[in-house]
C-alpha positions in Angstrom: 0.0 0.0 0.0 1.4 3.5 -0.9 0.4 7.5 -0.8 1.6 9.9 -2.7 0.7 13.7 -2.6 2.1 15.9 -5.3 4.2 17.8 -3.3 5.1 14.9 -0.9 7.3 12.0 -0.6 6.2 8.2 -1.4 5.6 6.1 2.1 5.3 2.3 1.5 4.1 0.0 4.6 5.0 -3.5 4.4 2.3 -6.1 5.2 2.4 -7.3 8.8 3.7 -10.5 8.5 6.9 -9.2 6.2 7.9 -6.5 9.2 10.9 -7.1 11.5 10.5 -6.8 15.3 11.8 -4.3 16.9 12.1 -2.5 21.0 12.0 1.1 21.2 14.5 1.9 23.8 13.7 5.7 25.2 17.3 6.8 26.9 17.3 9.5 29.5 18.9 13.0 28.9 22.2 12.4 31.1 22.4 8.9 29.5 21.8 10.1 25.7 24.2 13.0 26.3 26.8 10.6 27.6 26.4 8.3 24.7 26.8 10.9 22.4 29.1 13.2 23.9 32.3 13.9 21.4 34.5 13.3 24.6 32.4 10.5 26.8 35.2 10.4 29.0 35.5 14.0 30.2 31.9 14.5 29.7 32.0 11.3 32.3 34.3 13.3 34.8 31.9 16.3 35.0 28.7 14.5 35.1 29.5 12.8 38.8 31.4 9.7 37.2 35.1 10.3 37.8 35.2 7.0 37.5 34.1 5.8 34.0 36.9 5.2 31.3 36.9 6.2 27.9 36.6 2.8 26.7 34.0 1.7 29.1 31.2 4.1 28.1 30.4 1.9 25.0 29.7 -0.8 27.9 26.1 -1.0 28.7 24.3 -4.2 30.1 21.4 -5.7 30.2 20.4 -7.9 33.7 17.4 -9.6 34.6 16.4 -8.6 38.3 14.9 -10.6 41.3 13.9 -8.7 44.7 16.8 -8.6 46.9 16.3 -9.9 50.5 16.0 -6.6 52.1 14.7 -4.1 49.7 12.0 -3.8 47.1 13.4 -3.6 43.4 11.1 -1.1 40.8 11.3 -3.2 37.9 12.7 -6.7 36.3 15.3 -5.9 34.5 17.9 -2.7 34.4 20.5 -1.3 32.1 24.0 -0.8 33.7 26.4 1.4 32.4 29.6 1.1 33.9 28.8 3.1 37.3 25.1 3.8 37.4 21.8 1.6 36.9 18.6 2.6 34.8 15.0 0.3 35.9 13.5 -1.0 32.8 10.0 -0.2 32.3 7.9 -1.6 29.5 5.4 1.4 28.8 2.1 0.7 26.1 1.3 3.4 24.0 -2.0 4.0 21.8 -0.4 6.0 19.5 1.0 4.8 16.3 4.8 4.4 16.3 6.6 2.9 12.9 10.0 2.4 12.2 10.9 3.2 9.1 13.7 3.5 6.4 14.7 5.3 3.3 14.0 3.9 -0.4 14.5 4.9 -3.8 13.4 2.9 -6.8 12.9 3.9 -11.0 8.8 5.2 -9.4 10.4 7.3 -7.1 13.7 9.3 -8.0 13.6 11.3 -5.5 13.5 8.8 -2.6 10.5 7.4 -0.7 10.2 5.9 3.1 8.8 2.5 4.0 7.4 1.3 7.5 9.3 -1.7 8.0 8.1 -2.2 11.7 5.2 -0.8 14.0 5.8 -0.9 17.7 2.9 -0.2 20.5 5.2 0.0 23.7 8.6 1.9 24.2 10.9 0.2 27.0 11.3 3.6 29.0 14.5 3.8 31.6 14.8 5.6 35.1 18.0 5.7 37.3 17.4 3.5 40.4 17.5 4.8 43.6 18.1 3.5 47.4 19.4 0.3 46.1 22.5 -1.8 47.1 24.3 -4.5 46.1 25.3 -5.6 49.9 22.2 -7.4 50.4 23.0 -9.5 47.0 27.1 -10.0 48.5 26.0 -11.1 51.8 23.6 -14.2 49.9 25.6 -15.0 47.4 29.3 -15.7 49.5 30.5 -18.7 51.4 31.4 -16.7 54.9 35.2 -16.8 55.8 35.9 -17.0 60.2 39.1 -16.0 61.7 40.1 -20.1 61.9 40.2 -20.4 58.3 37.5 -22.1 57.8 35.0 -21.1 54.8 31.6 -22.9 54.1 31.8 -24.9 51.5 30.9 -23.9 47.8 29.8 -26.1 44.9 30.9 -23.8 42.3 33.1 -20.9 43.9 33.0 -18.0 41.2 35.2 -15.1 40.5 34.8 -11.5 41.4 33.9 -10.7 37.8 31.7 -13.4 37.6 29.6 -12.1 40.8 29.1 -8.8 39.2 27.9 -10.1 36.6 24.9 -11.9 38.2 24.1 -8.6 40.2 22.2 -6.3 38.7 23.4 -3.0 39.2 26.5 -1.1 38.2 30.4 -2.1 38.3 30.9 0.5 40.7 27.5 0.0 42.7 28.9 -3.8 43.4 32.5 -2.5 44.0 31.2 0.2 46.6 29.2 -2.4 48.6 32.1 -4.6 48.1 34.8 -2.3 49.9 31.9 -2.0 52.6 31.8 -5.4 53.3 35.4 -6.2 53.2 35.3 -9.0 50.6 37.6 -10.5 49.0 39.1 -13.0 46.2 41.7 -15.9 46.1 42.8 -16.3 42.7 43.6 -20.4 42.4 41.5 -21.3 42.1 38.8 -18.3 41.9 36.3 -17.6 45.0 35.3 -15.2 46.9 34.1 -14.7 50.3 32.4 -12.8 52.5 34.4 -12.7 56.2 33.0 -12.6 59.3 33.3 -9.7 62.0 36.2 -11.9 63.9 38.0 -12.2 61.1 37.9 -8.7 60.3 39.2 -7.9 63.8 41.7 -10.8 64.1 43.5 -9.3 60.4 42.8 -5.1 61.7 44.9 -5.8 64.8 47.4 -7.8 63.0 47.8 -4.3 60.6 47.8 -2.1 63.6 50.6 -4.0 65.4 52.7 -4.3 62.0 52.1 -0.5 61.8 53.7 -0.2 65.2 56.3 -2.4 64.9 56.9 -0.5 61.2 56.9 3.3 62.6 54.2 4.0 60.2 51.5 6.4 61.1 48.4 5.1 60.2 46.7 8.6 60.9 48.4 10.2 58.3 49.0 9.9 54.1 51.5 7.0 53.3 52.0 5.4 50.5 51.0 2.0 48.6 54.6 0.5 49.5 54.4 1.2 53.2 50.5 0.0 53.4 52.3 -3.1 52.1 55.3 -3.6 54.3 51.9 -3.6 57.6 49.9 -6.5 55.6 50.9 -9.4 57.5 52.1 -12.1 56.1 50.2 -15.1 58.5 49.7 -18.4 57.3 46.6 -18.5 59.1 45.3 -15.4 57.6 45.5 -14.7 53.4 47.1 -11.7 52.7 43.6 -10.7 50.7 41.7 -10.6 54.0 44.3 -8.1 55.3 44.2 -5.7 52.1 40.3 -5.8 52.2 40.3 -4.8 55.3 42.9 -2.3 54.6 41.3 -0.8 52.1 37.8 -1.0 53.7 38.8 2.0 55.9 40.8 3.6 53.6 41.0 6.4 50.3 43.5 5.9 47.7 44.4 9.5 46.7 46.6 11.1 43.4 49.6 8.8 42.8 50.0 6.0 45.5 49.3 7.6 48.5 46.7 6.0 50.8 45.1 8.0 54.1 43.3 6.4 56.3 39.6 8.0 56.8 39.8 9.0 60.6 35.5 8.7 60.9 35.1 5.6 58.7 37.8 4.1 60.7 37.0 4.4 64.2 33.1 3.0 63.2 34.2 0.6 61.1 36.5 -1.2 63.9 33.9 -0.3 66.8 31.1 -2.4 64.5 33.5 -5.1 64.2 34.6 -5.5 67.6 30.8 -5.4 68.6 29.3 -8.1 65.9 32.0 -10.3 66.8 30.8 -10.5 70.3 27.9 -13.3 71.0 25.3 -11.9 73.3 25.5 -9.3 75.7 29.0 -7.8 77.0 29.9 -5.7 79.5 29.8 -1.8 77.5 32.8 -0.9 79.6 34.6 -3.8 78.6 33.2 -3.3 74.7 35.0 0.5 74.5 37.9 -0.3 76.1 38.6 -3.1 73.8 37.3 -0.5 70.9 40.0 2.4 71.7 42.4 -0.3 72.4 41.9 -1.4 68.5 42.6 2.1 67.1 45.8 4.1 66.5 46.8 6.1 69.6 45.8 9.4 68.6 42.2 8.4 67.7 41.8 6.2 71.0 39.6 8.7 73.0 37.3 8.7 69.8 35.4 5.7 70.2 32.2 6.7 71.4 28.7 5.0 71.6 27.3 7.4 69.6 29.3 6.8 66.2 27.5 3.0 66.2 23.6 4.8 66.8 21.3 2.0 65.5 24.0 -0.7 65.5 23.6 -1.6 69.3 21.3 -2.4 71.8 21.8 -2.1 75.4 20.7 -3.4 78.9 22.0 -2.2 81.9 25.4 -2.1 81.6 25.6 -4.7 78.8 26.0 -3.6 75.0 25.1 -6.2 71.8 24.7 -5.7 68.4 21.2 -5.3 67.2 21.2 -8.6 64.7 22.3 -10.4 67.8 20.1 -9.0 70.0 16.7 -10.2 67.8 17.6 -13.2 66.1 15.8 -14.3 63.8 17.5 -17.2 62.0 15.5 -19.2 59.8 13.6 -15.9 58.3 17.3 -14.8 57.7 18.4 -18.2 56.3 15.4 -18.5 54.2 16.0 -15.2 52.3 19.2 -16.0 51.5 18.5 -19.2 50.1 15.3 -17.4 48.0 18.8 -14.7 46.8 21.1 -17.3 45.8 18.8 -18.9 44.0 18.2 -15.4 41.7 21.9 -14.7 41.8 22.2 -18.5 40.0 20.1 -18.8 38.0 20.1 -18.0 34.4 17.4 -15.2 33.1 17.0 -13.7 29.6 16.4 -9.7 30.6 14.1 -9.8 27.6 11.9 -12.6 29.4 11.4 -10.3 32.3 9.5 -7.3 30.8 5.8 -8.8 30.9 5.4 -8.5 34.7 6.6 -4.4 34.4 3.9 -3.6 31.6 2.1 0.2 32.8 -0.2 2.1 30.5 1.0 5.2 29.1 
């Protein structure tokens, strides 16, 4: 079927069963702009993404999405670029939308256009919001305890592999990450997730190298000196001790590292007070807090820096998840995770269930 006014141009529409299928993807301004930008990179830099490399901003990706255990998810499936994540919303439209493309045959010299697809949905994207990747970390790895011993893992996976079964950003999953103190063994590849008295068995190890080193952990050093404080303990990999390490710490220009004085005091008080079962003497608690921390930040450690972290009883202080336990509502949300993180899920499968009327 074609039209042709005498000033117009020809448009041809094919018949239904000859078009091709096609998604309308609509991208956001700050995404299309990055996309397009003549230099993504420093476009990148200004836009509140120091972190994105030239040759990363090509990288987008797709993933399917299951609820987390402890937050609600907008939609089934996202698109990642390398350090933010876009919900994927499938979004019906009454209007007539063809996809079309230029023609030119001996009827029509000067060119015509031909429908060669008609779409009644655009996929529409929106930045997500007040979502982590921790919740995803903590159900997916085998735990790691200051003995050594790791539960067992029928198929341990790398880093890269992990982030690639979450579905949010590179640099969302890094963030949360460094937060949780992870870390990966490289033969063969696994990673784990360690528990608060390992965390504090490998920070005092660091602290007493420090010591013993004459390096000042309150102030900038350097990569090399960070390195000559990782202890080397058969008991302990030397991964568990740069998590750490780095947990608590900023990597500025060059190789200097500093030591964040407020994320470093809470981060060791938390620590000391999950890896305490039950109640415990507060006294006892902060003393053994200040006693964990460089000497110039020992009268630091205060109750208030943990608010919401601990619950107290008289003169006994817990943690909050040890205070309510509740185990097998915990255990059986991280089954219901690992089970998403595994499994494997076409993004394209997932857009039925996020269908909204225009």
């Amino acid at each position: 079927m074609s039209t042709q006014g005498e000033t117009g141009i020809t448009f041809a529409l094919l018949p239904e069963e000859q078009q091709q299928h096609y998604r309308l993807l609509e991208f956001p301004p700050e995404l299309l702009s990055l996309l397009t930008s003549d230099n993504p990179a420093k476009y990148a830099r200004t836009t509140a993404q120091p972190s994105v490399k030239a040759n990363d901003i090509s990288r987008l990706q797709f993933k399917s999405q299951e609820a987390p255990p402890t937050q609600a998810v907008e939609s089934n499936a996202v698109l990642c670029t390398p350090s933010k994540t876009y919900n994927i919303r499938q979004v019906n439209t009454s209007n007539s939308v063809f996809v079309t493309r230029p023609v030119e045959g001996e009827r029509d010299p000067g060119g015509g256009t031909q429908a060669v697809a008609q779409s009644n949905f655009t996929l529409e994207l929106s930045p997500a919001s007040n979502v982590s990747a921790a919740p995803y970390l903590e159900a997916a790895l085998p735990t790691y305890s200051s003995s050594g011993h790791a539960q067992p893992r029928e198929a341990p996976v790398s880093k890269e592999e992990l982030f690639k079964n979450i579905p949010l950003s590179d640099a969302e999953c890094e963030q949360a990450w460094t937060e949780l103190t992870c870390f990966e063994l490289h033969h063969p590849p696994a990673c784990f997730l360690p528990t608060a008295k390992a965390k504090v068995a490998a920070w005092r190890s660091i602290l007493n190298a420090a010591i013993v080193s004459g390096v000042d952990l309150t102030s900038i050093s350097t990569e090399e000196q960070m390195d000559r404080i990782i202890d080397e303990d058969d008991d302990r990999p030397v991964e568990l001790s740069r998590a750490v390490l780095r947990s608590v710490s900023t990597v500025t220009d060059g190789d200097t590292v500093k030591v964040d004085e407020d994320r470093c005091i809470r981060r060791v008080g938390l620590n000391e007070l999950e890896s305490r079962t039950g109640y415990t003497p507060t006294a006892d608690f902060t003393k053994a807090w200040a006693d964990a921390l460089p000497e110039k930040w020992r009268d630091k450690a205060r109750l208030e820096l943990l608010e919401g972290k601990f619950a107290i009883d008289g003169q006994q202080i817990t943690a909050v998840e040890n205070a309510v336990p509740s185990k097998a509502g915990a255990n059986g949300e991280a089954a219901g995770a690992k089970s998403s993180l595994g499994a494997k899920r076409k993004w394209h499968d997932k857009f039925r269930a996020s269908k909204k009327a225009a």
